[in-house]
C-alpha positions as CSV (number, residue, x, y, z in Angstrom):
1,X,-22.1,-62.4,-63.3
2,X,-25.5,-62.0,-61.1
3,X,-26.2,-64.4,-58.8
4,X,-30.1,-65.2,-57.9
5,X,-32.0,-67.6,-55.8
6,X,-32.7,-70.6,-57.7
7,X,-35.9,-71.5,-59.1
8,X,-38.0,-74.0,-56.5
9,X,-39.0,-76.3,-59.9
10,X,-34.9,-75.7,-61.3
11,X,-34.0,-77.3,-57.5
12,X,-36.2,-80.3,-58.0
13,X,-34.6,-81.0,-61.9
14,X,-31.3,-81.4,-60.3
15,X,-31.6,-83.1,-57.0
16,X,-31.3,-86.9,-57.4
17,X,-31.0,-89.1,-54.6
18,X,-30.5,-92.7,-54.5
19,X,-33.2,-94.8,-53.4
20,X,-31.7,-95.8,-50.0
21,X,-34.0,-99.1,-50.1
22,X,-32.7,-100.0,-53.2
23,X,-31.5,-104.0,-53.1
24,X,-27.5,-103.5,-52.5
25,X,-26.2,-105.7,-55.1
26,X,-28.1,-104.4,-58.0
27,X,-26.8,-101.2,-56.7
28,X,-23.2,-102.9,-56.9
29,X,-23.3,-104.2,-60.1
30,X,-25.2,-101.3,-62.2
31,X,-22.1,-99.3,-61.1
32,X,-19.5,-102.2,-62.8
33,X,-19.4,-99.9,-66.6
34,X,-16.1,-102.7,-67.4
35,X,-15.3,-106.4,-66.5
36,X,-12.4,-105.0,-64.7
37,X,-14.9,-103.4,-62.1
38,X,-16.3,-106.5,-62.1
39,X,-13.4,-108.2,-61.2
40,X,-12.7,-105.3,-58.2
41,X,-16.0,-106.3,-56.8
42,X,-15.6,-110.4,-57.3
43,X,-12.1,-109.8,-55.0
44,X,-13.7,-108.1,-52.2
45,X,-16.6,-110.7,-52.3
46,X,-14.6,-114.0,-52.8
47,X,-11.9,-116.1,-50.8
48,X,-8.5,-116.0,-51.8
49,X,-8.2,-119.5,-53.1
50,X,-10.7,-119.5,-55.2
51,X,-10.5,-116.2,-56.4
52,X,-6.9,-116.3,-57.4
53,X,-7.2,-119.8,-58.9
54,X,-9.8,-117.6,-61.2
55,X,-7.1,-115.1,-62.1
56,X,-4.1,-116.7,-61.8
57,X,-2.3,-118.9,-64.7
58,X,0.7,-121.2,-65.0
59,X,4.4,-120.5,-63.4
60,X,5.5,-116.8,-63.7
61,X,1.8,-115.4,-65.3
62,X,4.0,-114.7,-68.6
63,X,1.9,-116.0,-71.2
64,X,-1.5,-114.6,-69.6
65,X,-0.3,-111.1,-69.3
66,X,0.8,-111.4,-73.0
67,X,-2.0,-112.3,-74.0
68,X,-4.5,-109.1,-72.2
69,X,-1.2,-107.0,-73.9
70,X,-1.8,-108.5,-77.3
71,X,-5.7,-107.2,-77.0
72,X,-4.3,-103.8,-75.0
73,X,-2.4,-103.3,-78.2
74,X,-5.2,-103.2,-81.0
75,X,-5.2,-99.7,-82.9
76,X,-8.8,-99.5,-84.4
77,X,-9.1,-97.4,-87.9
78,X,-13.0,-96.4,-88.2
79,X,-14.4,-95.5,-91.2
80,X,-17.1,-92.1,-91.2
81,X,-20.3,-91.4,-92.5
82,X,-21.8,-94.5,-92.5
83,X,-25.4,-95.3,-91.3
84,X,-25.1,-97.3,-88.1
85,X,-28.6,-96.8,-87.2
86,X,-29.2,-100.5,-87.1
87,X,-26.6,-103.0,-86.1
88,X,-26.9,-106.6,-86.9
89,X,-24.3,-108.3,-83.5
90,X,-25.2,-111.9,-84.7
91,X,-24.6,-114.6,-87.3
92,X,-24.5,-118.3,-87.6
93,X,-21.7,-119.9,-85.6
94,X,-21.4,-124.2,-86.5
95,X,-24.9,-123.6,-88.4
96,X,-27.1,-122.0,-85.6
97,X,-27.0,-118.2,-85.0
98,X,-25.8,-116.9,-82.3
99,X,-26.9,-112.8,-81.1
100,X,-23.6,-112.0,-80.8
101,X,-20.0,-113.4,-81.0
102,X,-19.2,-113.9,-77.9
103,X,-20.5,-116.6,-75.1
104,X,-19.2,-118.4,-71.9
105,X,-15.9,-121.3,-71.8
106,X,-16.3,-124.1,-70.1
107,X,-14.8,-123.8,-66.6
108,X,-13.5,-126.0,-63.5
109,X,-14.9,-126.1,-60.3
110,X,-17.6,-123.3,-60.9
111,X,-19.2,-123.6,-58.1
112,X,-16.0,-122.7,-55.8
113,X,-16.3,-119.0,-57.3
114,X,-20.1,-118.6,-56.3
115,X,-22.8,-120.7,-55.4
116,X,-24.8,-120.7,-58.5
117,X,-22.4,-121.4,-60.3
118,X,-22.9,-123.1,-64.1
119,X,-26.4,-122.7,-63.6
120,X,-26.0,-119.0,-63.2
121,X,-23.9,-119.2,-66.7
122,X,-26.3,-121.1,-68.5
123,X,-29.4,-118.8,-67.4
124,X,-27.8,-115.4,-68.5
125,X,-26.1,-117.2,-71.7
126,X,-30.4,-118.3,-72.8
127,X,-30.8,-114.2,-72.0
128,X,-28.5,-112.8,-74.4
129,X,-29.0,-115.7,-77.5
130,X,-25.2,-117.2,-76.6
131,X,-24.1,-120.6,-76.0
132,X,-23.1,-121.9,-72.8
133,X,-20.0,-124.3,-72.6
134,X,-20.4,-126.8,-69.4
135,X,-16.7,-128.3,-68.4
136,X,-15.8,-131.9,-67.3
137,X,-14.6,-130.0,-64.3
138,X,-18.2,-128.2,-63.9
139,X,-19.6,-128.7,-61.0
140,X,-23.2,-129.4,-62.1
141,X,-24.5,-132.3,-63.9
142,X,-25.5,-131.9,-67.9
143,X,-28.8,-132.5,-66.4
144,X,-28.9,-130.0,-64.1
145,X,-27.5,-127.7,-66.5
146,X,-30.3,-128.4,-69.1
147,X,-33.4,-128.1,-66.3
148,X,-31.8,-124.7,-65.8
149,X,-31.7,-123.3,-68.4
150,X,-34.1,-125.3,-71.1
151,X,-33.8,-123.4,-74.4
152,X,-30.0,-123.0,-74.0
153,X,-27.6,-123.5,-76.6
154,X,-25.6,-125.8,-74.6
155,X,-21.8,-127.5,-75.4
156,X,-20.0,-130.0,-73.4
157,X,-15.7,-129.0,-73.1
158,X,-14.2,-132.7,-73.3
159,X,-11.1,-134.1,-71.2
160,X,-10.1,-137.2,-72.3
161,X,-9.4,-139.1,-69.6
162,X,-7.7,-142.3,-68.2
163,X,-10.6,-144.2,-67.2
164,X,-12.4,-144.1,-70.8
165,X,-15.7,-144.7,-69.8
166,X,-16.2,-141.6,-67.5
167,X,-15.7,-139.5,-70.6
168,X,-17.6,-141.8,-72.9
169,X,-20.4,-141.9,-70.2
170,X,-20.3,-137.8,-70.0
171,X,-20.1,-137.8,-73.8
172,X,-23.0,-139.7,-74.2
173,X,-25.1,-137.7,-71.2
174,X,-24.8,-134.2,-72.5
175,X,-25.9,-135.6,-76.2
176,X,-29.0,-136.8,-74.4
177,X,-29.6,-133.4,-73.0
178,X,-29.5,-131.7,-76.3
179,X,-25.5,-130.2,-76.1
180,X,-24.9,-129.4,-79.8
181,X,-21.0,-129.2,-79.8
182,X,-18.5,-131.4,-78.6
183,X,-15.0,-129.0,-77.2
184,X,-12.2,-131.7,-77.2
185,X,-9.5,-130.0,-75.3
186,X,-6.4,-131.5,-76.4
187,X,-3.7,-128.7,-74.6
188,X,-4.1,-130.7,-71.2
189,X,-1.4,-133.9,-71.4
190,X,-0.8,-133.0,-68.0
191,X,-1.5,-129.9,-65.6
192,X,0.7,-126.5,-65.8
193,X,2.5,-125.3,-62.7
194,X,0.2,-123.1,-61.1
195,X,1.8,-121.8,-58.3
196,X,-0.8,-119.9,-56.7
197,X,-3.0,-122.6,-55.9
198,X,0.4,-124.6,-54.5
199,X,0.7,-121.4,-51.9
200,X,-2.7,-121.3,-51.2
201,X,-3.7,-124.4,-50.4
202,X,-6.1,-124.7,-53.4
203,X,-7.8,-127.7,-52.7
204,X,-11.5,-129.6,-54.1
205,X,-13.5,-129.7,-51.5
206,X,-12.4,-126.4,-49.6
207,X,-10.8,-127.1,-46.1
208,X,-12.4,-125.1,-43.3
209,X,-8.8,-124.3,-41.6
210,X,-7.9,-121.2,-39.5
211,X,-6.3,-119.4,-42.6
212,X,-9.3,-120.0,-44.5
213,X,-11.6,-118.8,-41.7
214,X,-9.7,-115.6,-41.2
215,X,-9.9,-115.1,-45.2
216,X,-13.7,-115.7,-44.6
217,X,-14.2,-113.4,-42.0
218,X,-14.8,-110.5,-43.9
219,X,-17.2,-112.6,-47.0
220,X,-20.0,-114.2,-44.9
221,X,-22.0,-114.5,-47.8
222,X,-19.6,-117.1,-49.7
223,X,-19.4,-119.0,-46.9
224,X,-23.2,-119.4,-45.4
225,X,-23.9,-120.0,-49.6
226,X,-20.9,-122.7,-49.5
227,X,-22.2,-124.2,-45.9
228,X,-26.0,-124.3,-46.5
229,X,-25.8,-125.4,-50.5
230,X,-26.0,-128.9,-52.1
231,X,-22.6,-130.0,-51.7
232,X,-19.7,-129.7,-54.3
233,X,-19.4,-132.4,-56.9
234,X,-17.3,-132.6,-60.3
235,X,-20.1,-134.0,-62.9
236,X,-17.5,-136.4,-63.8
237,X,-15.7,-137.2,-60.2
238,X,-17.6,-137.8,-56.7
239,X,-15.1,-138.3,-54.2
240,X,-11.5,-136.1,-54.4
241,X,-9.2,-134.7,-51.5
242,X,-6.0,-133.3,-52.6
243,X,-5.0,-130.2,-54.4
244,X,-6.1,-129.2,-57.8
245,X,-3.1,-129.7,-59.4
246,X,-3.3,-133.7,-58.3
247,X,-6.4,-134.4,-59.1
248,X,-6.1,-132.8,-62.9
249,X,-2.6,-135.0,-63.3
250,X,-4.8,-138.0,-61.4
251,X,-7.1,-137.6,-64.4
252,X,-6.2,-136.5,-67.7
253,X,-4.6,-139.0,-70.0
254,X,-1.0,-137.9,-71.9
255,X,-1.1,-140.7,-74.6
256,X,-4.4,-138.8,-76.8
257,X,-4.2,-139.5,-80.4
258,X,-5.8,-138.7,-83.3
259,X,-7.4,-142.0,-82.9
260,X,-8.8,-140.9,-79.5
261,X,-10.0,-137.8,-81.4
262,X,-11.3,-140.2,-84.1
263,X,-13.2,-142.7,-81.7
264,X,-14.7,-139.4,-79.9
265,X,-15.9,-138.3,-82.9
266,X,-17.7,-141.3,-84.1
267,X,-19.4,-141.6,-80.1
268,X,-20.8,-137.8,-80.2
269,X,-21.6,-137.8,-83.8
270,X,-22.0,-134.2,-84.3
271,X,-20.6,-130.8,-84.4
272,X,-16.6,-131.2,-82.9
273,X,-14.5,-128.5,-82.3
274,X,-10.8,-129.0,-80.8
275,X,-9.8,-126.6,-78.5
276,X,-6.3,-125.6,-77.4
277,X,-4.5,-125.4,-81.0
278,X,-1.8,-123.0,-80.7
279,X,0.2,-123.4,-84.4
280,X,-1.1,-123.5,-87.9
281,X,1.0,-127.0,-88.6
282,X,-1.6,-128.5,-86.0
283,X,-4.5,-126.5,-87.8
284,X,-3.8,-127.6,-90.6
285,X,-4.1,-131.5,-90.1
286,X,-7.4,-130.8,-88.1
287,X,-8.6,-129.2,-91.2
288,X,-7.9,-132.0,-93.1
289,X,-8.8,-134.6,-90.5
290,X,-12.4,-133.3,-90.8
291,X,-13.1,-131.5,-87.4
292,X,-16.2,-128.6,-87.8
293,X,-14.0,-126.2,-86.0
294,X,-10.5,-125.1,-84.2
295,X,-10.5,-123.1,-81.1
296,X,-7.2,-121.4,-80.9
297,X,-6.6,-121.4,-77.5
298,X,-3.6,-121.6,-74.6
299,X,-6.1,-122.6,-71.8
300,X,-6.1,-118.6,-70.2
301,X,-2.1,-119.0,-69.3
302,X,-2.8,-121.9,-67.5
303,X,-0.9,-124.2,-69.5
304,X,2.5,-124.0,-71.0
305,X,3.6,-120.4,-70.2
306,X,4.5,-118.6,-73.1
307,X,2.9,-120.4,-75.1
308,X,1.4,-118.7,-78.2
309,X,-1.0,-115.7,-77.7
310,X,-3.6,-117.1,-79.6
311,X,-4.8,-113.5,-80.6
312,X,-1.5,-113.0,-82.2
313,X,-1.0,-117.1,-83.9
314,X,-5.3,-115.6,-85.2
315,X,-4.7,-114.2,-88.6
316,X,-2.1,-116.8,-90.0
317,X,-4.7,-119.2,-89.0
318,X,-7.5,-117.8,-90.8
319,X,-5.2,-117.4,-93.7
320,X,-4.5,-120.9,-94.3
321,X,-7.7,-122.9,-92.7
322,X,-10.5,-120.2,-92.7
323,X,-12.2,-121.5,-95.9
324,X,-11.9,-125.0,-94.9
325,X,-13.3,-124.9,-90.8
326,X,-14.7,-122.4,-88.6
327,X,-11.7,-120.4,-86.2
328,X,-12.5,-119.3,-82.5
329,X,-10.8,-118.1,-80.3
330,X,-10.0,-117.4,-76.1
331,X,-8.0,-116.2,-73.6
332,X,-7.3,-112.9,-72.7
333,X,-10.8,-111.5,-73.7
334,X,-11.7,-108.8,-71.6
335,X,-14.0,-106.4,-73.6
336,X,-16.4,-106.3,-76.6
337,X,-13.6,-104.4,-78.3
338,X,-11.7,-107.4,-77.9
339,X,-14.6,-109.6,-79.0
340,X,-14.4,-107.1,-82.2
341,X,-11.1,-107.5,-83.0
342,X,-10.8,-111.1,-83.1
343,X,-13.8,-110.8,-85.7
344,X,-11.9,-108.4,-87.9
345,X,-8.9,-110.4,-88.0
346,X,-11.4,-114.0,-89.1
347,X,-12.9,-115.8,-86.0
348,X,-16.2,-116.5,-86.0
349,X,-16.2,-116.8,-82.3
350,X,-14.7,-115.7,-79.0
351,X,-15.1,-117.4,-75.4
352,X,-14.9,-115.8,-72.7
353,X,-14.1,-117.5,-69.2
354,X,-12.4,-114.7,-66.7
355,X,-15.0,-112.0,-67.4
356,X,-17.6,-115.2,-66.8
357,X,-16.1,-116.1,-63.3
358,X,-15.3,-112.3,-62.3
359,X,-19.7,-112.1,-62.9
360,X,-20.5,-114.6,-61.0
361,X,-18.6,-113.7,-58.6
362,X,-19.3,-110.0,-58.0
363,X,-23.2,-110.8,-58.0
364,X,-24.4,-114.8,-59.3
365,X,-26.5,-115.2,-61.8
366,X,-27.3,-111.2,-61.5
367,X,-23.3,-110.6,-61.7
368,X,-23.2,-113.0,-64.8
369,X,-26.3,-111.1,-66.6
370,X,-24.1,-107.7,-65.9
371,X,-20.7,-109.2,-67.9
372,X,-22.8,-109.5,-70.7
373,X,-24.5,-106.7,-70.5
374,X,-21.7,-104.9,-70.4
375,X,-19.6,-107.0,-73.2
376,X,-22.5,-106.9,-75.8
377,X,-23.2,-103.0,-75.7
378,X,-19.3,-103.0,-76.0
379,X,-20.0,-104.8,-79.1
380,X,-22.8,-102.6,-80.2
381,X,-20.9,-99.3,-79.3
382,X,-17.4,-100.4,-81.1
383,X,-19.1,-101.8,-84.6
384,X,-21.1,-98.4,-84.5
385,X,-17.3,-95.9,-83.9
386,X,-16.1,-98.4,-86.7
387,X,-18.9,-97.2,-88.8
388,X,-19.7,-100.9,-89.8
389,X,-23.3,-102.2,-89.4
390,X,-22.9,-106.0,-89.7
391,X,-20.4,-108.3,-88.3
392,X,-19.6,-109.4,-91.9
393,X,-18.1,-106.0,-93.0
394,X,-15.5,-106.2,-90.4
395,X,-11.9,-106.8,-92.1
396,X,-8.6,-107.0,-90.9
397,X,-8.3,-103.2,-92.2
398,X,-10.4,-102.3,-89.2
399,X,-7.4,-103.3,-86.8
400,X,-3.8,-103.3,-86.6
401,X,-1.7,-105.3,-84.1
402,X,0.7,-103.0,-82.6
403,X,3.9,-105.3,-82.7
404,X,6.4,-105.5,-79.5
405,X,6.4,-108.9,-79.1
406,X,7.6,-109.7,-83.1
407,X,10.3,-111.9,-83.4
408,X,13.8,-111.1,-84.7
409,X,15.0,-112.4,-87.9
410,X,17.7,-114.4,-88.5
411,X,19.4,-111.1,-90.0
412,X,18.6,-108.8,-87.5
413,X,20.4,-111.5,-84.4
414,X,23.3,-111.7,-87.0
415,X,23.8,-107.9,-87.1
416,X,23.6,-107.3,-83.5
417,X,25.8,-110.1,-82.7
418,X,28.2,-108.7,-85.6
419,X,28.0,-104.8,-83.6
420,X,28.9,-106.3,-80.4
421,X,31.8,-108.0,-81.2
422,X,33.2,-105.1,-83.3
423,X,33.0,-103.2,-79.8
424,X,34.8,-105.5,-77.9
C-alpha cells in the first residue's frame, strides 16, 4: 500500500466540527436516536421525586416490566418486494384522522416533570397531526391548554370523583373548549401502592427540604423554572398538602357504576371512550352499553400489579369487539415498532405517556417535539422493513408474540404434579 499526502480539498470533505455556539440543548436532544436516550437525559435533568414518580409503577414494578417485555418480545415477519415509496402513517381514529397512530395520555401533575408542562404536550401534539389527552390531574387549565395550542385535537381523561360537581364542572369546561373525546378512567377505585413516591417523599406542592436541595444541587434549571413559574395547580384541585398517594385516595370515588358512566355520557354528549379495561368480559358489556371506544389499559403498572399486559389481553379483544367499537391501547409503549405492532394485532390507537414525560423532561416543549420525532419516523421506517404502505394492510401475520408468560393448562399442572409425586 503507498501512502501520500492527502489532497488539501480531500482534508476539507472530511473534517467536520461542531459548531461550538450551537444552543446546548438542541445539541442534547438531536443526539437522543430512541426514547430511552431520552429518558438518560430526562434523569440527569430532573429531581428524583418527580422523575421516579414518572418511571415508577405500583408495589414490586411486576406488571410494568411485563408489559415493556410483552413489546420486547414482538418477532416481526416482513414481506419483500413491495413498493414503499410512499407511506400513508394516518387514518381516522373516532371519525377525525389522525397523521399517525400514536399521540400523548393524559398525565398527573405535568408540570412537576418540567415547567412547560401540558402546554409543551399540546404544542408538539398540533405539530405532528395527533391528539393531545389533558388529565384531571394536569396541571393546566382546559383553557390554558386550548390558548396554547388552538388547532389541537384536544381530549379530556375523566376521574370520577367524590365531589360530583368538580368533574361535572371539568366535564362541562373542556366541552366548551372544543375537547372532542371524553377518557372515563374507570381502573382507579382507589390508588395502587406506589412505593417509590412513599420513600421519596413524593409530595403536591414540592417541599423545599435539605434532601430535596442536595437532589437539586446539581439541576438548577428545574428549580429556577419551578421558583420563578406560575405556581403549581391541579385544574381540578387548588389547595393540597400531603403525599400523592393521599390526595388520589382523598379524591377518586370507589362506588362508579355503569350509571355514573351513563349520567357522564348524557353531560358530555359526544365521543366516550373508557379507559383501563383489562378483560374481554368487561369489553364486551361496554360494547354493548354503547361507548365509541375501549382503551385497554393497566394505568402504566401503576395500578393493580400484575394486572393484565394489555398488549397481550389486545388480540382476544379485537376478536370479539373490534367490529362493534374502536380498541386502543397504552402502557408500555416505548417505540414506533411498538406503535406498529399494536396496529397489526387491531388497535386503532396507541397512547403514549412515559416516552411523553421522558420529552419533556430532557428538553420541554423542544424535548416533547424530539419523542415524536423520533416515534413517528419509527413508524415510517418499520411499515417500510414490513414492506406495507398503509396502516390498513397491517395484519396480525406481520407479528408474533413470543410467549413466556402463557399460562399453563389445567393438563399441563396435572402432569407436573403427577411427575413429582411419582419421585417422591
Amino acid at each position: 500500500m503507498e501512502h501520500q499526502i492527502p489532497d488539501l480539498e480531500y482534508l476539507k470533505s472530511v473534517m467536520k466540527f461542531e459548531n461550538p455556539f450551537k444552543n446546548p440543548k438542541i445539541a442534547r436532544l438531536e443526539k437522543a436516536q430512541t426514547v430511552w436516550d431520552l429518558r438518560k437525559i430526562a434523569k440527569r435533568r430532573t429531581p428524583k421525586g418527580p422523575f421516579e414518580y414518572t418511571f415508577g409503577a405500583a408495589e414490586n414494578e411486576v406488571g410494568l416490566q411485563r408489559a415493556i417485555s410483552a413489546f420486547r418480545d414482538v418477532e416481526f415477519h416482513p414481506s419483500i418486494l413491495h413498493d414503499v415509496t410512499n407511506v400513508d402513517t394516518g387514518w381516522d381514529v373516532l371519525g377525525k384522522r389522525v397523521e399517525f397512530p400514536v399521540g400523548i395520555a393524559p398525565t398527573g401533575f405535568t408540570r412537576l416533570m418540567h415547567a412547560a408542562g401540558e402546554r409543551a404536550g399540546a404544542r408538539a401534539a398540533q405539530n405532528y397531526g395527533v391528539p393531545f389527552a389533558l388529565s384531571t390531574l394536569g396541571t393546566t387549565s382546559p383553557e390554558e391548554v386550548r390558548k396554547a395550542a388552538p388547532d389541537a385535537r384536544l381530549w379530556f381523561q375523566l376521574y370520577m370523583m367524590k365531589e360530583r360537581h368538580r368533574s361535572y364542572e371539568l366535564v362541562e369546561r373542556a366541552k366548551a373548549q372544543g375537547f372532542d373525546t371524553l377518557l372515563v378512567t374507570v381502573d382507579t377505585p382507589v390508588a395502587g401502592a406506589r412505593h417509590r413516591d412513599k420513600r421519596n417523599g413524593m409530595s403536591f406542592p414540592p417541599q423545599l427540604t435539605l434532601k430535596t436541595m442536595i437532589d437539586a444541587a446539581p439541576r438548577p434549571e428545574w428549580w429556577i423554572n419551578f421558583l420563578t413559574t406560575e405556581p403549581l395547580e391541579f385544574a381540578a384541585i387548588r389547595n393540597w398538602n400531603g403525599t400523592v398517594g393521599e390526595l388520589l385516595d382523598t379524591m377518586f370515588d370507589p362506588s362508579i357504576t355503569y350509571d355514573d358512566l351513563a349520567e357522564i355520557r348524557d353531560l358530555w354528549g359526544g365521543t366516550v371512550v373508557v379507559k383501563g379495561v383489562q378483560n374481554v368480559e368487561d369489553a364486551k358489556k361496554l360494547a354493548d352499553f354503547g361507548v365509541d371506544g375501549i382503551q385497554l389499559s393497566n394505568h402504566g403498572g401503576r395500578q393493580l400489579d400484575r394486572a393484565p399486559v394489555p398488549f397481550r389481553l389486545l388480540p382476544e379483544v379485537v376478536r370479539e369487539v373490534g367490529k362493534d367499537l374502536e380498541v386502543h391501547v397504552d402502557t408500555g409503549i416505548m417505540s414506533g415498532a411498538d406503535v406498529v405492532a399494536a396496529i397489526a394485532h387491531g388497535a386503532r390507537y396507541t397512547q403514549v405517556g412515559r416516552a411523553y414525560l421522558y420529552g419533556l423532561m430532557a428538553g420541554g416543549e423542544m424535548g416533547v417535539n424530539r419523542m415524536l420525532a423520533i416515534l413517528t419516523s419509527e413508524v415510517t421506517r418499520v411499515m417500510k422493513l414490513l414492506g406495507v404502505s398503509s396502516l390498513e394492510e397491517l395484519e396480525p401475520k406481520h407479528v408474533t408474540q413470543l410467549d413466556d408468560l402463557r399460562p399453563r393448562i389445567a393438563d399441563e399442572v396435572d402432569a407436573a404434579r403427577n411427575r413429582a409425586a411419582a419421585k417422591r
